[in-house]
TORKOL-4160 file (C-alpha; in steps of 0.2 Angstrom, whole numbers, padded with zeros to 4 digits, m for minus):
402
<pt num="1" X="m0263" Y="0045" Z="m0095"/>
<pt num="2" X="m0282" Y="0043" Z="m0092"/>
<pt num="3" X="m0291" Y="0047" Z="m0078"/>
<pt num="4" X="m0295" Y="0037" Z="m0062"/>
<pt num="5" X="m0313" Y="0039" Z="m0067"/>
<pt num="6" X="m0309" Y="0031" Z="m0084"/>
<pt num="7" X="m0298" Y="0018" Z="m0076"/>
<pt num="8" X="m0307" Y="0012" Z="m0059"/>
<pt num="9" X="m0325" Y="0018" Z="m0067"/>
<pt num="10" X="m0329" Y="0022" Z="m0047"/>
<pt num="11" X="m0342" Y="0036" Z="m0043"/>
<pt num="12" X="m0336" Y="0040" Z="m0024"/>
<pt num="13" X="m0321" Y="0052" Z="m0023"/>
<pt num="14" X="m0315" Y="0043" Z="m0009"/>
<pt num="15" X="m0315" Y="0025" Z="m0017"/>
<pt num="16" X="m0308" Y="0036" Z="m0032"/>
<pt num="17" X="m0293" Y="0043" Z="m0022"/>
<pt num="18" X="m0290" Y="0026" Z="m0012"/>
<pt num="19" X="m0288" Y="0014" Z="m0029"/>
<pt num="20" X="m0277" Y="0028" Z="m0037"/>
<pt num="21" X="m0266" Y="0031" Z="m0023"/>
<pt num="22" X="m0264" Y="0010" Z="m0023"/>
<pt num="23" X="m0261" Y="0009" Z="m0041"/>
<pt num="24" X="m0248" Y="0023" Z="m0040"/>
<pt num="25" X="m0242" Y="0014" Z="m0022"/>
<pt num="26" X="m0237" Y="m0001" Z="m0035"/>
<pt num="27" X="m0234" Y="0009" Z="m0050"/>
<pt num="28" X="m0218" Y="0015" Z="m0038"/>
<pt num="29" X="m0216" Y="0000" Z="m0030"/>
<pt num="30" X="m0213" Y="m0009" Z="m0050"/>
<pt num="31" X="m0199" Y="0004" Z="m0054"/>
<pt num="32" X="m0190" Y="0004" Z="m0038"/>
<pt num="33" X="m0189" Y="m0015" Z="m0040"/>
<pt num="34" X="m0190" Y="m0021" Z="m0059"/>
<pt num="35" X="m0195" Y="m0035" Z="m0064"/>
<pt num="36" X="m0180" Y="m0040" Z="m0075"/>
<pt num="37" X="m0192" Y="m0056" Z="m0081"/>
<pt num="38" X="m0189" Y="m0053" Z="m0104"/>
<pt num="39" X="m0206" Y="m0059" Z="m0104"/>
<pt num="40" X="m0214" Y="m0043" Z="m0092"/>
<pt num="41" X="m0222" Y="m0034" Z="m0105"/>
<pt num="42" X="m0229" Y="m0048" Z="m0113"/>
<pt num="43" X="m0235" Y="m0055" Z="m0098"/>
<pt num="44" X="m0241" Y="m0035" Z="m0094"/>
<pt num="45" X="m0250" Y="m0033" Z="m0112"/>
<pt num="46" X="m0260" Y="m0049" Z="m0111"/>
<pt num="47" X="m0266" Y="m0046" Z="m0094"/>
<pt num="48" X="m0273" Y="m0029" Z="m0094"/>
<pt num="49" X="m0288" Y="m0032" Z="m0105"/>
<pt num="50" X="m0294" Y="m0044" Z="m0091"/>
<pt num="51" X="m0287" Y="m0034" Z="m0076"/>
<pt num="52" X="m0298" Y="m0021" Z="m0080"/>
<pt num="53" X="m0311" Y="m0032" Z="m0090"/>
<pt num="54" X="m0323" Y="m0027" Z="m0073"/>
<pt num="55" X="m0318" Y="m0007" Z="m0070"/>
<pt num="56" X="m0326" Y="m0001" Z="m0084"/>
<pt num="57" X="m0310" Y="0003" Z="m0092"/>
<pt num="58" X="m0312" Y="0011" Z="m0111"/>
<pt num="59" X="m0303" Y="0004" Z="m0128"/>
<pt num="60" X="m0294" Y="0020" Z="m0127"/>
<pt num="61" X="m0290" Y="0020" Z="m0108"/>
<pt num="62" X="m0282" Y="0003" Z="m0109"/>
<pt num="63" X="m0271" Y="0011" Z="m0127"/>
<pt num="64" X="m0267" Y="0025" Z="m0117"/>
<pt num="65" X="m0261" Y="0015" Z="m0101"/>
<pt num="66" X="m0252" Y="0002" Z="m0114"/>
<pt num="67" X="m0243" Y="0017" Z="m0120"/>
<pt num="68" X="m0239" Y="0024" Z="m0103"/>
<pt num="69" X="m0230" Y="0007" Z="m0099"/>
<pt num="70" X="m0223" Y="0004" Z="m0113"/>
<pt num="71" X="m0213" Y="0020" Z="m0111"/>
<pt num="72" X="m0209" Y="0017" Z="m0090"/>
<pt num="73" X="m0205" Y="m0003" Z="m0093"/>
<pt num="74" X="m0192" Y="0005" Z="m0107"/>
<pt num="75" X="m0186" Y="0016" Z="m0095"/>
<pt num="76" X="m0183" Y="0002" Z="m0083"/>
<pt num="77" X="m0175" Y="m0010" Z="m0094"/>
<pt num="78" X="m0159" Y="0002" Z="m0097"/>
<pt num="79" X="m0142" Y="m0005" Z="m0092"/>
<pt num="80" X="m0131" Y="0000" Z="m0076"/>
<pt num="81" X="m0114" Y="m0005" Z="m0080"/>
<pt num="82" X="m0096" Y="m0004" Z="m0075"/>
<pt num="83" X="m0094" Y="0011" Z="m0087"/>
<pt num="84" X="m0113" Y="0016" Z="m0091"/>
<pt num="85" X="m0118" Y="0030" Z="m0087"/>
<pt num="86" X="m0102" Y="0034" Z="m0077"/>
<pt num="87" X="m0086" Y="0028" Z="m0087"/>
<pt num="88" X="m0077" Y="0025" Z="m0071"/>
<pt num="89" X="m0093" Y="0016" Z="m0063"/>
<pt num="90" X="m0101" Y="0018" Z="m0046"/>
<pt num="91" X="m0091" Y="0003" Z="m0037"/>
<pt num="92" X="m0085" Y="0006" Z="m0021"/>
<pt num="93" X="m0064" Y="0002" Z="m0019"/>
<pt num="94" X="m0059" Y="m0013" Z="m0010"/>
<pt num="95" X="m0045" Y="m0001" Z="0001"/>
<pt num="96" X="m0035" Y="m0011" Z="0015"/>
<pt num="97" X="m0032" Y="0003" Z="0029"/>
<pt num="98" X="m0017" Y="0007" Z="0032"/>
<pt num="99" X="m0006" Y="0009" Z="0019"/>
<pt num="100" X="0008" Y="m0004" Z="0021"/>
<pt num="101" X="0025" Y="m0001" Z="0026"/>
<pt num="102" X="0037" Y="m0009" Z="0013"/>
<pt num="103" X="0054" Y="0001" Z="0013"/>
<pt num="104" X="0070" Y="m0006" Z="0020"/>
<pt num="105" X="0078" Y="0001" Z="0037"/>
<pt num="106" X="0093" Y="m0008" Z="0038"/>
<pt num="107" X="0103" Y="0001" Z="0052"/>
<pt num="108" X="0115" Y="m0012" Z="0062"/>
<pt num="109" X="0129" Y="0000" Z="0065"/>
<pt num="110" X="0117" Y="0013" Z="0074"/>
<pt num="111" X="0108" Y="m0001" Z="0083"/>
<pt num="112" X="0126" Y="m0011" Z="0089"/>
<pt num="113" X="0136" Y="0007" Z="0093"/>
<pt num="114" X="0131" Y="0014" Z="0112"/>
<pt num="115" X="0128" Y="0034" Z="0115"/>
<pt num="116" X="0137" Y="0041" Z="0129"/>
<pt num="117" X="0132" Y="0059" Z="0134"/>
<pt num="118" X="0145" Y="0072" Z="0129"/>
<pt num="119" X="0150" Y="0087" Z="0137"/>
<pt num="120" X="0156" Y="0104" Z="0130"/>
<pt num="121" X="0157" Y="0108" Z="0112"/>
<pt num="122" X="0170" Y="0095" Z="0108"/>
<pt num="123" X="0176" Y="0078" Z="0113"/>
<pt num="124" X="0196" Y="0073" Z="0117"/>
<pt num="125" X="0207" Y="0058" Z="0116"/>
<pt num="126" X="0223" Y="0055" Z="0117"/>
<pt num="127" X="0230" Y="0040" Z="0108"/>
<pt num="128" X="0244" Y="0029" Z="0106"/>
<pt num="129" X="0248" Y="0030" Z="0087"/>
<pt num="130" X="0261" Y="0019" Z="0087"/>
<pt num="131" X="0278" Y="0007" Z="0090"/>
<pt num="132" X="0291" Y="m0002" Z="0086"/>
<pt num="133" X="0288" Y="m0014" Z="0072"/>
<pt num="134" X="0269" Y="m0011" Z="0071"/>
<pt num="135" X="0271" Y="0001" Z="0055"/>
<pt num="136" X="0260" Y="0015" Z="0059"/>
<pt num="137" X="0272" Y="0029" Z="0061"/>
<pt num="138" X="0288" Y="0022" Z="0068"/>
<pt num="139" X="0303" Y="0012" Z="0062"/>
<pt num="140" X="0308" Y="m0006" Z="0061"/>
<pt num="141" X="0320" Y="m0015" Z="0072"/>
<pt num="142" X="0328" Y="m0031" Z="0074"/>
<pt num="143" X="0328" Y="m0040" Z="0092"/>
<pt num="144" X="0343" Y="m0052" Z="0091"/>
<pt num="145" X="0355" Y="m0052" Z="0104"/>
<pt num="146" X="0369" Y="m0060" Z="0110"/>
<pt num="147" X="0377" Y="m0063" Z="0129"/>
<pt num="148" X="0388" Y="m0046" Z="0126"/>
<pt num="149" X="0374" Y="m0035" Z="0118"/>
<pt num="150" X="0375" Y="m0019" Z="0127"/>
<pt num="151" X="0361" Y="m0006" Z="0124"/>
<pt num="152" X="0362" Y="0012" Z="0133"/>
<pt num="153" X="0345" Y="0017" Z="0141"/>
<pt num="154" X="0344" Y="0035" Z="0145"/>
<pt num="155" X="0332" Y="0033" Z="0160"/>
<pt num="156" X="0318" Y="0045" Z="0163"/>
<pt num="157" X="0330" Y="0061" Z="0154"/>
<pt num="158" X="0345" Y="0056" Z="0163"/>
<pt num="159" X="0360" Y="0063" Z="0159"/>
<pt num="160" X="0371" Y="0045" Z="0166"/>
<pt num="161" X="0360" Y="0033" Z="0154"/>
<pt num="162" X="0363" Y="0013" Z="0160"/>
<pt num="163" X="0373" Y="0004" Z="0149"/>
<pt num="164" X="0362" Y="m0016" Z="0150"/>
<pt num="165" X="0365" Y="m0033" Z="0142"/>
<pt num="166" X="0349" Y="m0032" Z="0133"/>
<pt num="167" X="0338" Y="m0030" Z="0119"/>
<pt num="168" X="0336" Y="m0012" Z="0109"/>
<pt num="169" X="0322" Y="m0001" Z="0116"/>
<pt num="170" X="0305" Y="0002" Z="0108"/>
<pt num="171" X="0300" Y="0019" Z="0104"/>
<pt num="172" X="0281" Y="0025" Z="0105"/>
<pt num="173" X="0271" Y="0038" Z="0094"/>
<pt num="174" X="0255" Y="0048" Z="0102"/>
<pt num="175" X="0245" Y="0062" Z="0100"/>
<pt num="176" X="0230" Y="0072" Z="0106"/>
<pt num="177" X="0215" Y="0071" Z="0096"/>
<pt num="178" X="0200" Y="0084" Z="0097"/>
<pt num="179" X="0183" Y="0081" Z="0090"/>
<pt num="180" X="0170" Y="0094" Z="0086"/>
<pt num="181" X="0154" Y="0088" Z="0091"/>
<pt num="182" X="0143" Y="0093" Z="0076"/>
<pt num="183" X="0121" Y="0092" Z="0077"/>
<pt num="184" X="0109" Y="0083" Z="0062"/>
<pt num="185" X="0094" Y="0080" Z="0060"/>
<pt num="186" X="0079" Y="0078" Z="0048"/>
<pt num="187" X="0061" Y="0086" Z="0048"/>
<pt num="188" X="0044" Y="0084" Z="0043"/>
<pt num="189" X="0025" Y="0093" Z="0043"/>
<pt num="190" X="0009" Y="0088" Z="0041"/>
<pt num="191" X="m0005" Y="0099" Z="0039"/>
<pt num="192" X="m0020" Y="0100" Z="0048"/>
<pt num="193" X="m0030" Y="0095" Z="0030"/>
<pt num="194" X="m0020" Y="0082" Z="0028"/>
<pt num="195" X="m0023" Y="0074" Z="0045"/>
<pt num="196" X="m0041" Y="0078" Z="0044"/>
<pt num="197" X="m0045" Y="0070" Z="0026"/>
<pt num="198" X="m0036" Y="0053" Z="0031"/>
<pt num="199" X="m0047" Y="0051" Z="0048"/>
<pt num="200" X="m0054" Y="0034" Z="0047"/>
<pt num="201" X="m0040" Y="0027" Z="0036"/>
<pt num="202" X="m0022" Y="0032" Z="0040"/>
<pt num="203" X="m0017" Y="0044" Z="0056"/>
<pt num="204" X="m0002" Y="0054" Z="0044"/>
<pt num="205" X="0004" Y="0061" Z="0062"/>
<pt num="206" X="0009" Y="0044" Z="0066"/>
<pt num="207" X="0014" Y="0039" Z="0048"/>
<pt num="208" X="0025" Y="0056" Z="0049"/>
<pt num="209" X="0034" Y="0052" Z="0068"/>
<pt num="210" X="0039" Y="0035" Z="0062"/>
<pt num="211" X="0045" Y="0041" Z="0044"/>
<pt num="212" X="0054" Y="0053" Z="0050"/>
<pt num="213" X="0063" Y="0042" Z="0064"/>
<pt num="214" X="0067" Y="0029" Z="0050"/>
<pt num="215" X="0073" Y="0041" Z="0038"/>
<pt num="216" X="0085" Y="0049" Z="0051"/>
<pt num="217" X="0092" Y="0031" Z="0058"/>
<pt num="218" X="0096" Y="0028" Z="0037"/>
<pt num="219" X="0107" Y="0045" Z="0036"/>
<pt num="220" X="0115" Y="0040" Z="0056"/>
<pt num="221" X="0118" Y="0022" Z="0045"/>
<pt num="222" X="0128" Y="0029" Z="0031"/>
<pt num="223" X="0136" Y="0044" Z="0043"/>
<pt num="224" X="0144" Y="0031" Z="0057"/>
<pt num="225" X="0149" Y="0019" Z="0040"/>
<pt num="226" X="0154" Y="0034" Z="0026"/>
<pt num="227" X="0153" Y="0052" Z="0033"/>
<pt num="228" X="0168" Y="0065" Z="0033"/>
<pt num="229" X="0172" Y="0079" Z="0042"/>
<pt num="230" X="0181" Y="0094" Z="0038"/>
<pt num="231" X="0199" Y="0096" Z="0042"/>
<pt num="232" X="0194" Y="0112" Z="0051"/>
<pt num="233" X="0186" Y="0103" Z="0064"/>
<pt num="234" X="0200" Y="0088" Z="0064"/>
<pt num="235" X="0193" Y="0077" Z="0054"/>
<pt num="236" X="0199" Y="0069" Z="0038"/>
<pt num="237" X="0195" Y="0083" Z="0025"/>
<pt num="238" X="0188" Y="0083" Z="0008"/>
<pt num="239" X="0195" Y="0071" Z="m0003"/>
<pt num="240" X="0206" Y="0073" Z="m0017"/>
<pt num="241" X="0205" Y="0074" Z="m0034"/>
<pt num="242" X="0211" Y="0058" Z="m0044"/>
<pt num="243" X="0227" Y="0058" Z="m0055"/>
<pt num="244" X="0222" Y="0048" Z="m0073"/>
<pt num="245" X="0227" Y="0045" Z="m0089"/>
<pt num="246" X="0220" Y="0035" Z="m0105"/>
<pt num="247" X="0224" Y="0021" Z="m0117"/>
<pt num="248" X="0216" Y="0015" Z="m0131"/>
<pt num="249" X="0221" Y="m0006" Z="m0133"/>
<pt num="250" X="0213" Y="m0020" Z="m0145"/>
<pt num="251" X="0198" Y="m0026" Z="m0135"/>
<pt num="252" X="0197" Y="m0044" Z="m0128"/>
<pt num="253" X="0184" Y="m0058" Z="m0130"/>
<pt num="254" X="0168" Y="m0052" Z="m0118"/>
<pt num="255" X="0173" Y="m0031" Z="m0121"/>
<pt num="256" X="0164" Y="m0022" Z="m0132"/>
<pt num="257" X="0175" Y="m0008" Z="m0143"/>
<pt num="258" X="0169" Y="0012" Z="m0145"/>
<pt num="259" X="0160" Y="0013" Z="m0159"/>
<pt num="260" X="0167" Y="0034" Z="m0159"/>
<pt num="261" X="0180" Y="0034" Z="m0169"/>
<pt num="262" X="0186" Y="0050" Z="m0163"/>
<pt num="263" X="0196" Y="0057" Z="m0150"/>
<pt num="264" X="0188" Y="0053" Z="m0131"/>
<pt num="265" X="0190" Y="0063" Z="m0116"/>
<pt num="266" X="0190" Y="0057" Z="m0099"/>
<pt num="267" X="0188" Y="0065" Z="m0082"/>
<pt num="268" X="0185" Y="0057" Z="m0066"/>
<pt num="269" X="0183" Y="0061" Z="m0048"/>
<pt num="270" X="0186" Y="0052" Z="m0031"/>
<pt num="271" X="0169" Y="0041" Z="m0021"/>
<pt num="272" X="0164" Y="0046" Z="m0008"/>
<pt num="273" X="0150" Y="0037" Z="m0005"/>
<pt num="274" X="0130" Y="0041" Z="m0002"/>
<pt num="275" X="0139" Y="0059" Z="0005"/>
<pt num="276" X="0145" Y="0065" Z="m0013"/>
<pt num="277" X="0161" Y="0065" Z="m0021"/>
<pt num="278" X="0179" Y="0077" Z="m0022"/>
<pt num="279" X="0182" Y="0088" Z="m0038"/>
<pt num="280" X="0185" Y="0080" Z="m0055"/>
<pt num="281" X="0203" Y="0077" Z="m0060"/>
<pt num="282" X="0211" Y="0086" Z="m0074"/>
<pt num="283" X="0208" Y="0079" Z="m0092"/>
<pt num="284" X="0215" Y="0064" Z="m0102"/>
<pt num="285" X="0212" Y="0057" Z="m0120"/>
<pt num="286" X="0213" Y="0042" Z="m0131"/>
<pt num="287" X="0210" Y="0039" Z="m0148"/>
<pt num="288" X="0199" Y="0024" Z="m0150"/>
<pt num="289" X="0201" Y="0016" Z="m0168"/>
<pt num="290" X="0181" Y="0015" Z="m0170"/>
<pt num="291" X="0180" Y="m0003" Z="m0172"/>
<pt num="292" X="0192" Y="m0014" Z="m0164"/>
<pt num="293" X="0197" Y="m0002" Z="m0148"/>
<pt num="294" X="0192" Y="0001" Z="m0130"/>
<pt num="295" X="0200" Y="0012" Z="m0118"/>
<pt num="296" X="0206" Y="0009" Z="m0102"/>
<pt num="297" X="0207" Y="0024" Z="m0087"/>
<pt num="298" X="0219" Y="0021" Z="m0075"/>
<pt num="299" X="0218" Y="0029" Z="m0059"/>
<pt num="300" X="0239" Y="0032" Z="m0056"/>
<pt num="301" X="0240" Y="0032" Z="m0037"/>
<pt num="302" X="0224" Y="0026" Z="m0025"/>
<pt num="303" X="0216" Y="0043" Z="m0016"/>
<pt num="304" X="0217" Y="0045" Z="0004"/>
<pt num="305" X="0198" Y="0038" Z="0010"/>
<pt num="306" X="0190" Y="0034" Z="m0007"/>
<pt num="307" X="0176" Y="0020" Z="m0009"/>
<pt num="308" X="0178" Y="0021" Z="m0028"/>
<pt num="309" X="0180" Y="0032" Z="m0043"/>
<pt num="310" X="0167" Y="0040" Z="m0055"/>
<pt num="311" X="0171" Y="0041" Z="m0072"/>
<pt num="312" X="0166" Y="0054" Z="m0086"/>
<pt num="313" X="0171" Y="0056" Z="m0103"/>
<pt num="314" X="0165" Y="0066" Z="m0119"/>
<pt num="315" X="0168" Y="0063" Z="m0138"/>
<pt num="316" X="0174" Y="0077" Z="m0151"/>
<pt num="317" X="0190" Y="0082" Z="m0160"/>
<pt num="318" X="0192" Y="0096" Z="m0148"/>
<pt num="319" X="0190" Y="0094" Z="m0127"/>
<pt num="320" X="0174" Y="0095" Z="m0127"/>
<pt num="321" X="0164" Y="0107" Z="m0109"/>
<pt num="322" X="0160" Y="0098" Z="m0093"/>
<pt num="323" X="0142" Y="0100" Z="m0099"/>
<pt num="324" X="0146" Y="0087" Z="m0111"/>
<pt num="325" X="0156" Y="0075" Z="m0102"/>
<pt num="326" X="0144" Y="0061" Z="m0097"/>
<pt num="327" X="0145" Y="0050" Z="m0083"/>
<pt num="328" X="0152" Y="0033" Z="m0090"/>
<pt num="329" X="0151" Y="0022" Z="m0071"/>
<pt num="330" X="0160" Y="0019" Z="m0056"/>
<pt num="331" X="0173" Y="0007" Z="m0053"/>
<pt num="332" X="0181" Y="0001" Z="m0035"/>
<pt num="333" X="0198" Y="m0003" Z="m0039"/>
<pt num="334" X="0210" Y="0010" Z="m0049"/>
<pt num="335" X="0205" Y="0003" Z="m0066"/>
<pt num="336" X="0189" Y="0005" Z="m0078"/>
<pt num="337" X="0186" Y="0000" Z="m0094"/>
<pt num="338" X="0176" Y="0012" Z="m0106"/>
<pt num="339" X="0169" Y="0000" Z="m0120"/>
<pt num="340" X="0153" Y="0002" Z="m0132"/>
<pt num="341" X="0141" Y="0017" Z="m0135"/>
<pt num="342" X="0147" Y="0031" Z="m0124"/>
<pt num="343" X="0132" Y="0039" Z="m0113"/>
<pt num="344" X="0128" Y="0056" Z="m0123"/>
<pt num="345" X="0115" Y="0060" Z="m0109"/>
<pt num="346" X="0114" Y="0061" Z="m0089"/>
<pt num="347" X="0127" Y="0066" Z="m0075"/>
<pt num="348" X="0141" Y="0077" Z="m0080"/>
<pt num="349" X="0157" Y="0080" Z="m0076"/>
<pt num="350" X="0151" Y="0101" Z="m0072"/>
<pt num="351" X="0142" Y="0095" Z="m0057"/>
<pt num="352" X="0159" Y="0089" Z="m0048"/>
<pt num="353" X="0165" Y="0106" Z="m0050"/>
<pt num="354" X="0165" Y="0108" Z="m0030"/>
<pt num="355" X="0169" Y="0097" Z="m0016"/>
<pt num="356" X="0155" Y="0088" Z="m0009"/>
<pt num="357" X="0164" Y="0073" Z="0002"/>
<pt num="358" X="0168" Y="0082" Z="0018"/>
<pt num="359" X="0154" Y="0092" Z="0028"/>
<pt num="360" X="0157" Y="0105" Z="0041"/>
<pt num="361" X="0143" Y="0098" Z="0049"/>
<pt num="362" X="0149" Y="0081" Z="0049"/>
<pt num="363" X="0160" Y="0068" Z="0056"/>
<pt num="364" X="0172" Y="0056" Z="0049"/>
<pt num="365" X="0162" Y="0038" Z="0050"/>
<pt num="366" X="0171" Y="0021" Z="0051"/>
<pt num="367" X="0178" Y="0020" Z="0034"/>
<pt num="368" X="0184" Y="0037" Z="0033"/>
<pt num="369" X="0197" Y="0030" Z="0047"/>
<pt num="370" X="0198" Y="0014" Z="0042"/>
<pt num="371" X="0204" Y="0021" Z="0024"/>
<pt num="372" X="0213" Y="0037" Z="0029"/>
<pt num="373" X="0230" Y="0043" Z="0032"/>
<pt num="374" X="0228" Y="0041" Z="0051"/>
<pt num="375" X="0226" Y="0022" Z="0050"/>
<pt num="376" X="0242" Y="0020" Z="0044"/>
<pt num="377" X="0239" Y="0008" Z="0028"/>
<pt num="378" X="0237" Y="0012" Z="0010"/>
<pt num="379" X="0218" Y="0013" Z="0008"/>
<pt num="380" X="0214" Y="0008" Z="m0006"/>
<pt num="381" X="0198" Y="m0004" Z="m0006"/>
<pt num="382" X="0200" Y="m0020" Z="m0016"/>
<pt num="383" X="0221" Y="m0018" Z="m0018"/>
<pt num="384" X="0236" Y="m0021" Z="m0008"/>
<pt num="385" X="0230" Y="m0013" Z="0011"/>
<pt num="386" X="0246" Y="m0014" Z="0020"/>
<pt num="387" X="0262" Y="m0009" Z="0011"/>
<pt num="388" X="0275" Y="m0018" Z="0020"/>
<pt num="389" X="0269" Y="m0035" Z="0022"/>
<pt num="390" X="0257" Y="m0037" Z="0007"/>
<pt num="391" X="0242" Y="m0040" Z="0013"/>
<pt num="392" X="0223" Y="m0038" Z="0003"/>
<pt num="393" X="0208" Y="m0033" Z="0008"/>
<pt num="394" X="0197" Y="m0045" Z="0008"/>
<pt num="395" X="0179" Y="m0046" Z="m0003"/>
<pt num="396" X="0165" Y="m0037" Z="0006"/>
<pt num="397" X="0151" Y="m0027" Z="0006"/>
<pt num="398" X="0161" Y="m0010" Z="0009"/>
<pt num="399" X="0168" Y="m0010" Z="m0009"/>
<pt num="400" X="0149" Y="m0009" Z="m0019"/>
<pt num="401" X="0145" Y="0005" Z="m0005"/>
<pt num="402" X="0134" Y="0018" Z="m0015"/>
């Protein structure tokens, strides 16, 4: 660069000093705001010969200083972009505070059923099981009568029963029921880091407090509607393991036939819903033809409580390890159709090695009674419900429970 006696061709220092700091003044001033105009340097090159026409200004001075800005208005004119000179950009992120809830909390059992405070370490009833004619423990009786129907009631214990022209006399079944009151819940942190990074965007205390509520409303949801006690604490118990066998049959138009065309090994174990399942049955096979065949597994009696049945099966000439049994589906009713290519891969049959549908922490929920022995029916979702008059449970949203 020349000097500012070459450039301003002033003899006072101070003048000297005043035009330079000026020039630098706008010199700064030019880079800090560019002139994006195509035609700057053009314009910049024509004009210096007459801007410094009166300052005395050498050839050499005005090469030098076309050189000088030449290589600043170069520096000027490179690109800030989306991805130059950082690939992933300077922008700032358009980020809507806070992050928005989107997860279902369907809970219409816990928010219907009232909570009564208990007492002790156990809860007692005592219940009327049962009577005459309503098929819950006790027989059947027919009412006729005629004028000289004579019934003996042994009143109260006596030992000199009355002898009455009347109808036969009901019977009754009771009991006493005793429930272990049993504690849940679920937990969370949050770490002091944590809550201090997200100031100004998202208080995680407060996201933690209503998580934690939501998620523990959920597992009440499925305890009142699926849970199972222990038989321990006089609930219904674990549930049993499934009784199956296996057929191979021509498939039917919409089937797809098992394309291994060697011997298939089946085990399944009883549904106990989002709380686990009982242990897997003992083993059954069929013989697919490998082109033409499916195989149907039939549960052969319904299990006691079950919301479904899990199916697993392996392929090989020998019976092949739980390891290798895959899980194959569920099914609802006591009948599922294995059809296609097999699942090599996944759940297996060696997870279902132990019990996992009773807790001794738990409680027996709505369906466990609704489906047990102690309702007095068959239990067995989507089949005949009551025995004796041949009634069916009806479609709904109990039999896809997961």
């Amino acid at each position: 660069m020349p000097n500012a006696q070459e450039m301003f061709g002033e003899t006072s220092p101070k003048d000297l000093a005043a035009k330079n700091e000026a020039f630098e003044t706008a010199l700064k001033s030019a880079v800090a705001a560019p002139n994006l105009d195509p035609m700057f340097k053009q314009k910049v090159d024509a004009g210096l010969p007459q801007a410094f026409a009166n300052k005395s200004l050498s050839a050499d001075g005005v090469a030098a200083l076309n050189n000088a800005l030449a290589e600043s208005t170069a520096d000027i004119a490179k690109d800030i972009s989306l991805t130059s000179p950082l690939n992933s950009s300077f922008a700032a992120f358009d980020l809507e505070a806070p992050a928005k809830y989107l997860v279902p909390v369907p809970t219409p059992l816990r928010n219907k059923l009232p909570r009564t405070k208990g007492v002790g370490t156990a809860h007692r009833i005592k219940r009327i099981t049962g009577f005459t004619n309503a098929i819950t423990g006790t027989s059947n009786i027919h009412p006729g009568i005629t004028e000289t129907t004579q019934n003996n009631f042994a009143v109260n214990g006596s030992a000199n029963p009355l002898y009455l022209n009347r109808g036969p006399k009901i019977s009754y079944t009771a009991d006493d029921k005793i429930f272990a009151y049993s504690s849940f819940g679920l937990s969370d942190d949050v770490t002091f880091d944590a809550q201090y990074s997200g100031l100004g965007y998202q208080d995680l205390i407060a996201t933690s407090a209503r998580s934690l509520l939501y998620s523990t409303m959920l597992a009440e949801e499925r305890m009142l509607l699926m849970g199972r006690g222990t038989a321990g604490n006089g609930f219904s118990g674990a549930l049993a393991a499934p009784t199956i066998t296996a057929t191979a049959r021509t498939a039917v138009t919409g089937e797809t036939p098992i394309s291994a065309g060697t011997k298939v090994w089946v085990k399944a174990t009883s549904d106990a819903g989002s709380f686990g399942d009982s242990v897997v049955s003992s083993v059954a096979s069929a013989t697919p033809d490998g082109s033409t065949q499916v195989i149907d597994v039939v549960v052969s009696a319904a299990i006691s409580g079950a919301l479904g049945y899990k199916v697993f099966s392996g392929v090989g000439a020998s019976e092949p390890a739980d390891t290798a049994k895959f899980y194959q589906g569920r099914t609802a009713t006591l009948k599922f159709t294995l059809q296609g290519v097999l699942a090599t891969t996944g759940d297996v049959a060696s997870n279902h090695a132990a019990d996992t549908s009773a807790y001794s922490a738990g409680y027996d929920g709505i369906l466990a009674y609704v489906l047990g022995a102690q309702s007095g029916y068959n239990n067995n979702i989507n089949h005949i419900l009551n025995k004796q008059s041949g009634r069916r449970v009806p479609d709904c949203f109990c039999c896809n429970v997961r």
